[in-house]
C-alpha positions as CSV (number, residue, x, y, z in Angstrom):
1,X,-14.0,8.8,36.9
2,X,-17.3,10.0,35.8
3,X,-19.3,9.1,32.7
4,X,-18.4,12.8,31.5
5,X,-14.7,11.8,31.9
6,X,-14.7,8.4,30.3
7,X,-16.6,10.2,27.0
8,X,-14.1,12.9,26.7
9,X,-11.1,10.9,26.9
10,X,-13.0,8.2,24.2
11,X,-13.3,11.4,21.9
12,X,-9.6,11.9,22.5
13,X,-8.8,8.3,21.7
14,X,-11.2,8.1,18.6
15,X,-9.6,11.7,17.3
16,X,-6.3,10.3,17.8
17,X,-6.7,6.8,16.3
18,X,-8.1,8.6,13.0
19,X,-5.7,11.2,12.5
20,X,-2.6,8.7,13.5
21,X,-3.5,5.4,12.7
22,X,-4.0,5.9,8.9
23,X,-0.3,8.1,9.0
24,X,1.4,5.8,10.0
25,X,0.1,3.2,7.7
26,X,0.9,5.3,4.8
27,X,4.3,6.1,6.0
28,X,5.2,2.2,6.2
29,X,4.9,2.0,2.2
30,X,3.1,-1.4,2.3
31,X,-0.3,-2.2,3.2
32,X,-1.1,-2.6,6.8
33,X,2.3,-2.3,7.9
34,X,3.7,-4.8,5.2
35,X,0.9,-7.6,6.2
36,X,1.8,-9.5,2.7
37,X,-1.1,-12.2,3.2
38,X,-2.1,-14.9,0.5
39,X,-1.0,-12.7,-2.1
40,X,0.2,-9.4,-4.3
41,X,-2.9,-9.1,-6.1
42,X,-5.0,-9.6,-2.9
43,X,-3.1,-7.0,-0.9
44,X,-2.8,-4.3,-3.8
45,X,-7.0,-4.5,-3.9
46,X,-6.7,-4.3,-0.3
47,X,-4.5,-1.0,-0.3
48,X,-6.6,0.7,-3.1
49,X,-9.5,0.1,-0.4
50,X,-7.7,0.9,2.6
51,X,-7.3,4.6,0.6
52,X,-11.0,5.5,0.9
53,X,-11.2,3.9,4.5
54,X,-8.3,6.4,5.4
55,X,-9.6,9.8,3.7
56,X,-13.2,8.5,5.8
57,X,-10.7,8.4,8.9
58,X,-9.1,11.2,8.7
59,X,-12.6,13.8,7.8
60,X,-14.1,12.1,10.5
61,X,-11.2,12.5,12.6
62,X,-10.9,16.7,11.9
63,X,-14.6,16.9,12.2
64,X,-14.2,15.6,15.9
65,X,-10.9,17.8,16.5
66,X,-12.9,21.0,15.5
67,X,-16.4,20.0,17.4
68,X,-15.3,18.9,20.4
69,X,-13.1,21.3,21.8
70,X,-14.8,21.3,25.7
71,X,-14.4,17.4,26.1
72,X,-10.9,17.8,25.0
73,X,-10.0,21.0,27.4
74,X,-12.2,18.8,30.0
75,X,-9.2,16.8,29.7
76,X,-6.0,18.0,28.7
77,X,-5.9,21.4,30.8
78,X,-2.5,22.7,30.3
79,X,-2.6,25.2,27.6
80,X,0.5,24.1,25.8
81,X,-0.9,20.7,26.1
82,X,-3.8,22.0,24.6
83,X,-2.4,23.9,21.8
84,X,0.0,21.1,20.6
85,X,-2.1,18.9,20.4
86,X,-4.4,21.0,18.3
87,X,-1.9,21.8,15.7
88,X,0.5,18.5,15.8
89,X,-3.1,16.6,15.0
90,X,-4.5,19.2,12.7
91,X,-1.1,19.1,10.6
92,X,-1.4,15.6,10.6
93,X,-4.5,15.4,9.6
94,X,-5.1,18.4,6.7
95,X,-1.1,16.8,5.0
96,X,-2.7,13.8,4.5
97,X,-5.8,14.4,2.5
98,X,-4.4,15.8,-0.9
99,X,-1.7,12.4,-0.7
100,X,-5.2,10.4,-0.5
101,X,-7.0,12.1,-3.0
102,X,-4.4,11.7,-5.5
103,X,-3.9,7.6,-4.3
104,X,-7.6,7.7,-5.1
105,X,-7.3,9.1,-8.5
106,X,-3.9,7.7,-9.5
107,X,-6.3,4.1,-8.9
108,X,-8.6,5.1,-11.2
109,X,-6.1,6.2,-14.0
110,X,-5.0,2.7,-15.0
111,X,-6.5,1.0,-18.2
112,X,-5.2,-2.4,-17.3
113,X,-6.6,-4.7,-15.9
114,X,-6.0,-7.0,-12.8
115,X,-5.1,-9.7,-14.5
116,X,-2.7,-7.9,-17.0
117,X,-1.1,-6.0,-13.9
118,X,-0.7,-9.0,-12.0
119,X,0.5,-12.0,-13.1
120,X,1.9,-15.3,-10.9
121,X,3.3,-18.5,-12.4
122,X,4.7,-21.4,-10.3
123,X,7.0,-23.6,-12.1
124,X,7.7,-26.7,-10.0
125,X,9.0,-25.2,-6.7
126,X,9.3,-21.7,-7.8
127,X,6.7,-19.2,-8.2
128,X,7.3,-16.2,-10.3
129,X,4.9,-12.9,-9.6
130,X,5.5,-10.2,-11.9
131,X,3.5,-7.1,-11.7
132,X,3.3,-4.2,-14.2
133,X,3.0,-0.9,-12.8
134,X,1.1,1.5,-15.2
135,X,0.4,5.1,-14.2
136,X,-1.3,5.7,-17.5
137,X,-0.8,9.2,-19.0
138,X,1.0,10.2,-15.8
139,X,4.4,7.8,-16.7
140,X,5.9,4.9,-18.4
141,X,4.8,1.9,-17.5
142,X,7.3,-1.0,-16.2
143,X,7.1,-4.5,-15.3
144,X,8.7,-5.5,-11.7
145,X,9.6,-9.4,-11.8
146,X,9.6,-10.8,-8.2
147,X,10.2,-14.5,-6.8
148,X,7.3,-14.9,-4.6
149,X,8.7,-16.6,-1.5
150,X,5.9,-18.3,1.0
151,X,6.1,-17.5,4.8
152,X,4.6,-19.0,7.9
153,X,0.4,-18.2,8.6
154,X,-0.4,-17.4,4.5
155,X,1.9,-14.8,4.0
156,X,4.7,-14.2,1.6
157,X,8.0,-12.3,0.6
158,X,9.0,-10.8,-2.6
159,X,12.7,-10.8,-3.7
160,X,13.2,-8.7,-6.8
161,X,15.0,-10.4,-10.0
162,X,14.0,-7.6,-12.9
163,X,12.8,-4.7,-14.2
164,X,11.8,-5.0,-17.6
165,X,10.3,-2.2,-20.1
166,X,6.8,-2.4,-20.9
167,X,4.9,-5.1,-23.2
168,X,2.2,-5.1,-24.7
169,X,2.0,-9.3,-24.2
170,X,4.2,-11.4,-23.1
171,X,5.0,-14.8,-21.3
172,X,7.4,-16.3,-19.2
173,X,9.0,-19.7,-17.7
174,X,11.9,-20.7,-16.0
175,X,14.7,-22.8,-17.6
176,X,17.4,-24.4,-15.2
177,X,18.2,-20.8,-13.2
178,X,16.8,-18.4,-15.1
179,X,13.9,-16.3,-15.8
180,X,12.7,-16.1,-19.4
181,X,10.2,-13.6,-20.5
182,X,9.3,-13.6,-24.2
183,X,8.1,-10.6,-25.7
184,X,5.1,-11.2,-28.1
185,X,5.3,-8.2,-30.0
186,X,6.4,-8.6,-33.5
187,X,9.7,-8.3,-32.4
188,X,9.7,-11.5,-30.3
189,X,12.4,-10.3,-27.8
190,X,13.4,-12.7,-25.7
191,X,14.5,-11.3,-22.6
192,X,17.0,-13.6,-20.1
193,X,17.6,-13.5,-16.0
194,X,19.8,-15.2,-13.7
195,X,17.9,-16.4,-10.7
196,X,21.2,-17.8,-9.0
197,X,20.9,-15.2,-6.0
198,X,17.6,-14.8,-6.0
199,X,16.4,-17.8,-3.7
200,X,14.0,-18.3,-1.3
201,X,16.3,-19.3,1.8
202,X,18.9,-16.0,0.7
């Protein structure tokens, strides 16, 4: 194969690997296919990133689709060959800009802070993540409580114990089996969880 060759069919495999690679990422849900490495507030700053990276991807990858049409005939000669792979790719490609865009500017719409959104507690061999998801004017906000389970190589799985309605401050412990988050509004709520299925080796 010819140095003509190996460039066309590196265009094909760069066009491909942009348009794809960042679709199927987004289609898993969790940031680089569910990597969940040292922790929540480390892989949510690594998702709003990835956003950006994936929007660069996929311009560059449409950009290549549209400009190099003779080193991709120079390889895939079948016309239907040809055609699908133009508009499966194209599709692919134009579908997941607006989704990005909108990632991008539903990051920036949050007044919280990081520390606010994400807060982690370990109480003696338990550690308790709980993480506030706050859309600003777009929706309610909500806190998601989570038992943050360490795994093998620095990673770690979440196992859900609550959903609690949003506060302005609050704190939390455990006490025996439960989870106890204490609203510090005037109010004082105190709101009570049972963490007997929610365990680590479950």
């Amino acid at each position: 194969m010819d140095k003509s060759s190996n460039n066309s069919s590196l265009i094909i495999f760069l066009i491909s690997a942009c348009l794809l690679l960042p679709f199927l990422e987004s289609m898993h849900g969790g940031a680089l296919w569910g990597l969940n490495w040292h922790s929540p507030r480390l892989m949510d700053t690594l998702s709003h990133n990835l956003l950006y990276i994936k929007l660069v991807l996929v311009i560059t990858g449409l950009i290549l689709l549209f400009t190099k049409p003779k080193k991709i005939k120079s390889i895939i000669k079948n016309k239907i060959a040809q055609w699908l792979f133009y508009i499966i790719l194209t599709l692919v490609g134009v579908i997941q800009i607006p989704f990005l865009c909108l990632g991008i500017l539903f990051n920036g719409s949050s007044l919280s802070t990081p520390d606010y959104i994400h807060k982690q507690s370990t109480f003696t061999d338990r550690t308790i993540y709980i993480y506030t998801a706050d859309p600003g004017a777009m929706g309610k906000a909500y806190h998601y409580a989570y038992l943050n389970c360490p795994l093998a190589f620095g990673r770690y799985e979440l196992k859900r114990i609550a959903k609690l309605n949003w506060m302005r401050e609050y704190t939390f412990y455990i006490e025996k089996n439960n989870l106890i988050v204490i609203d510090k509004n005037s109010d004082g709520l105190t709101h009570t969880f049972d963490m007997s299925d929610v365990t680590c080796s479950s």
